[in-house]
N, C-alpha and C positions, 0 to 999 in steps of 0.2 A: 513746284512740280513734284511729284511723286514719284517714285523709286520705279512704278513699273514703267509712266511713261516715258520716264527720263529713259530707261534700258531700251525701252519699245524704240525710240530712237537713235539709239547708238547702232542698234544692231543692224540695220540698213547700210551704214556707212562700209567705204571700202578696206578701211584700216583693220590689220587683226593684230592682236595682241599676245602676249603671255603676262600671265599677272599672279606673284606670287604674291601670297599674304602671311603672316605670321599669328596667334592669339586672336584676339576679338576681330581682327578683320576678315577672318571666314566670313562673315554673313554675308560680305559685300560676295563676295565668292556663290554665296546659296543664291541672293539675290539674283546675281547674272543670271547665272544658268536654271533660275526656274522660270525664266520669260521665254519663249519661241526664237530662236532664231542665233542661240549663241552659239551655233558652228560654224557662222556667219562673222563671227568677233574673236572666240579665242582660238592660237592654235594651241594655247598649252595651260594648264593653272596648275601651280606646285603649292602644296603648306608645309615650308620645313621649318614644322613645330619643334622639334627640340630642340638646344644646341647644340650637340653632333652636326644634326640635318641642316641648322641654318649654316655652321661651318664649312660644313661638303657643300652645300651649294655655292657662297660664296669663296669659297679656295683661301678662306681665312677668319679665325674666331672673332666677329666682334668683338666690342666695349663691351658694348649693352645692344640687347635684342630689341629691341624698344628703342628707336630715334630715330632723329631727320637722318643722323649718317648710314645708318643700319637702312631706311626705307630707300637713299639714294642708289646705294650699293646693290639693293635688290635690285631694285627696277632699272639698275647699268646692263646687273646680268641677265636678266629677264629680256634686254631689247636683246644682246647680243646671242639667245637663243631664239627671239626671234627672226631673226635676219636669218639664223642658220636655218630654222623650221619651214618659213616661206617658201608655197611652193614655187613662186618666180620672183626676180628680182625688181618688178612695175609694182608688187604688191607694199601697201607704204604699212609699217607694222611700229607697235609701240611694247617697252617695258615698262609693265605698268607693278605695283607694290602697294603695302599698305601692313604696318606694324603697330597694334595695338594691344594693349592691357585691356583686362577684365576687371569690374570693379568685384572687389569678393568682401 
């Protein structure tokens, strides 16, 4: 399946999400939001590209910017703005994340 139908069907669903990403996983980021219907899906997308920003956001410096613990840790805080951002509490909301390197 391809990137736009796959999105073309997410964004129907009732779930919304906050999805932050770090490095090469913007696209998934450009992706969403260039399909119809992502105000339907996100309520929030962050990039905190530096490490400063990924530290402020997570309320503590990673290892490393780049891993499954750095992606889990996003997507904890990521749900638990969503739960706050939700405008009711029937609405079922996900933290969603994605930490990638560029190859250079």
């Amino acid at each position: 399946m391809d990137t736009v139908s796959l999105i073309t069907r997410i964004h129907p669903s009732p779930v919304m999400a906050v999805f932050v990403v770090t490095g090469g996983g913007t696209q998934a980021l450009a992706d969403l939001l260039a399909v119809p219907g992502a105000s339907r899906t996100l309520l929030e997308a962050l990039v905190p590209y530096s490490d400063k920003s990924l530290a402020a956001f997570l309320g503590v410096s990673p290892a490393q910017a780049v891993s499954a613990a750095t992606a889990a840790a996003l997507a904890q805080t990521a749900y638990r703005r969503a739960v706050m951002l939700r405008d009711k509490k029937t609405v079922p909301v996900l933290g969603l994340s994605c930490t990638a390197t560029l190859v250079t």
